[in-house]
N, C-alpha and C positions, 0 to 999 in steps of 0.2 A: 269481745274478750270472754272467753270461759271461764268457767271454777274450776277450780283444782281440789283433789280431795285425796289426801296421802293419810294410810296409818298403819299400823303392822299389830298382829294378835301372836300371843306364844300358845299354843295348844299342847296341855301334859299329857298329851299319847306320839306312838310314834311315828313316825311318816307313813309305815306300812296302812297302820289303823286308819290315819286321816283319811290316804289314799282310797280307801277300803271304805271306809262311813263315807264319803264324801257323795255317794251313788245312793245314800239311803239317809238323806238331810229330811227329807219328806216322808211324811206330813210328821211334825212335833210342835210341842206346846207353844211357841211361840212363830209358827210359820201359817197361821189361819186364813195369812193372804195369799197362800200359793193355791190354786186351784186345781190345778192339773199341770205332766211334766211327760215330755212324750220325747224319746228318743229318734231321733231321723236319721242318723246316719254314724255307721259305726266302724272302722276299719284299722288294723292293724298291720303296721306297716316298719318291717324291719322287727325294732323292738319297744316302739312308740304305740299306743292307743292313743287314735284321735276318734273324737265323740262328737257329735252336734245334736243339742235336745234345743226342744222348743217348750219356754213355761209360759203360764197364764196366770196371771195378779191380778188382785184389785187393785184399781186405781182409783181410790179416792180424792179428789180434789177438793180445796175451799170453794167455797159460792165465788169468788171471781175469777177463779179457773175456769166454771161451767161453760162459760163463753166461748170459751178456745176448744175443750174436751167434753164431749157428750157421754162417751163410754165411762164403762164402770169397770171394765179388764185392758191387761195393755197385755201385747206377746212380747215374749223376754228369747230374744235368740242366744244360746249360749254355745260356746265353743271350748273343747279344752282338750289339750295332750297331755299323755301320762308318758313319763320317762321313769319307770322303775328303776334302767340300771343306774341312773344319776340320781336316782329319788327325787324328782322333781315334778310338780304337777302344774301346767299354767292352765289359766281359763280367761276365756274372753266372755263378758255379756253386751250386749248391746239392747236398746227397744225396738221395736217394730212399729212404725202406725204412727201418727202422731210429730214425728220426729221433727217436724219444723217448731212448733210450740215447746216440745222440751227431748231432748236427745241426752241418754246419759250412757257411755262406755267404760265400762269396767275391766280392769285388768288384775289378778291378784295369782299371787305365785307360792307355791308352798315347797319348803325346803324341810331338810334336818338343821336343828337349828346346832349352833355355835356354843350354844350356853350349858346346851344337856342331846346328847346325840338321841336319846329318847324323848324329844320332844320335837315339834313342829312348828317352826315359824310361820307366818303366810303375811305375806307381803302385796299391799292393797293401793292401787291407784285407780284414779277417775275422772273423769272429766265428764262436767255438766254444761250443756248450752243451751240457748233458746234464739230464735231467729225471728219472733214478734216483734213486731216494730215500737218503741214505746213501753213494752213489758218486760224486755229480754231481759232488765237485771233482777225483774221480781220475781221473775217465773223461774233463774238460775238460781237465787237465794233459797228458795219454797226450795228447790228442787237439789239442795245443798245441803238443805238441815233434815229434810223427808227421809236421803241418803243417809246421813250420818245416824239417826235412828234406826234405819233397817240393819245396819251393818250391827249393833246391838242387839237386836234381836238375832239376826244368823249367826252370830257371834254362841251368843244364850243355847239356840235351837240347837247347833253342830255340837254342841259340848254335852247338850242335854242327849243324842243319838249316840254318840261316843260313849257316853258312861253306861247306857244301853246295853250297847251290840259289847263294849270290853269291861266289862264289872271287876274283872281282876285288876284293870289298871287306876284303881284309886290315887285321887288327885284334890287338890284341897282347894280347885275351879268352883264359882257359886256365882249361880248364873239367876239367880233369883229376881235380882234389880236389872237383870238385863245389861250388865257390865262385863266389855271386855274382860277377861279370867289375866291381864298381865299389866304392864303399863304399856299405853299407846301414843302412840304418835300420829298428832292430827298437823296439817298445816294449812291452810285455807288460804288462796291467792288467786289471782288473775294470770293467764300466763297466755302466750300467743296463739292463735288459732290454728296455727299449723298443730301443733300439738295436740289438739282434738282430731285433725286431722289426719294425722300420723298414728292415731290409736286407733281410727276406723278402719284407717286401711290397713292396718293388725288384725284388726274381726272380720274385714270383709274377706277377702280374699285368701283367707287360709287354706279353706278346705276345696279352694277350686280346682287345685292339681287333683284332689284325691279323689273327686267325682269321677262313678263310672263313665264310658262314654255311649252315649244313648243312642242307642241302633232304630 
């Protein structure tokens, strides 16, 4: 059985800006783990932008991690379409390497939100697994609460580049202690592995129509 990991962020700028900062999240104060962010594949198709970059993290582990994971970087495959006329941006991440010991897919969707058309909802799920025999609930829990820190920090870092790149759009966001800028919603469960399953095959196979085809 997987973890589940659900919450949703209000961002006080407005979809154009998120849309817009979202390409220039790197390097900020609280992203020291992002190493490097390489674009692979870019195409524009209809009125949709779809993107595939490839990042590089630290992967720091506790001492009974080291067993399973020797590296110090993990590659982070990321996927995302941009749909201006809807104003909608989805992204997929996934890990690369490693994935039998701990595999985590991310899905997060950014809207206009409901409450203030000038502002940004994004809406976040995940699913965490491990498929060590004997470890898989420890190395899912580690790989549960590791998640839910990062997302405090991206949370922090994206608000700190937004206030940046739009200084006119003054917002009373205070990203100091690394806390979501709104109230969020977490819920932490177990849920069937189809479901991990059905988000991979969301990141795997998106972008394989859109591949040229190789002569």
């Amino acid at each position: 059985m997987v973890k589940y990991f659900e919450n949703s962020t209000l961002f006080q700028f407005s979809w154009d800006q998120v849309a817009s900062g979202y390409w220039k999240r790197y390097p900020n104060p609280h992203s020291s783990h992002v190493l490097s962010e390489d674009t692979v594949f870019r195409e524009l198709r209809g009125h949709k932008l779809y993107t595939k970059r490839l990042l590089t993290k630290t992967n720091r582990v506790p001492k009974w991690g080291e067993r399973f994971i020797s590296s110090r970087t993990v590659k982070i495959v990321e996927e995302s379409i941009v749909d201006p006329k809807e104003k909608v941006l989805v992204t997929y991440t996934r890990n690369i390497g490693y994935v039998r010991v701990m595999s985590i897919v991310e899905k997060v969707t950014y809207r206009v939100s409901e409450e203030n058309v000038n502002w940004t909802l994004a809406t976040r799920s995940a699913w965490i697994d491990s498929q060590v025999f004997g470890f898989g609930r420890a190395i899912q829990a580690f790989g549960l609460e590791r998640f839910r820190k990062n997302c405090h920090k991206m949370v922090g870092g994206f608000n700190y580049v937004l206030r940046n790149m739009f200084p006119g759009t003054s917002s009373s966001q205070d990203d100091s202690n690394l806390q979501p800028p709104s109230t969020m919603k977490e819920t932490f469960k177990d849920t069937a592995k189809k479901a991990s399953e059905l988000a991979k095959s969301k990141t795997g196979p998106i972008y394989a129509s859109c591949q040229p085809n190789q002569t």
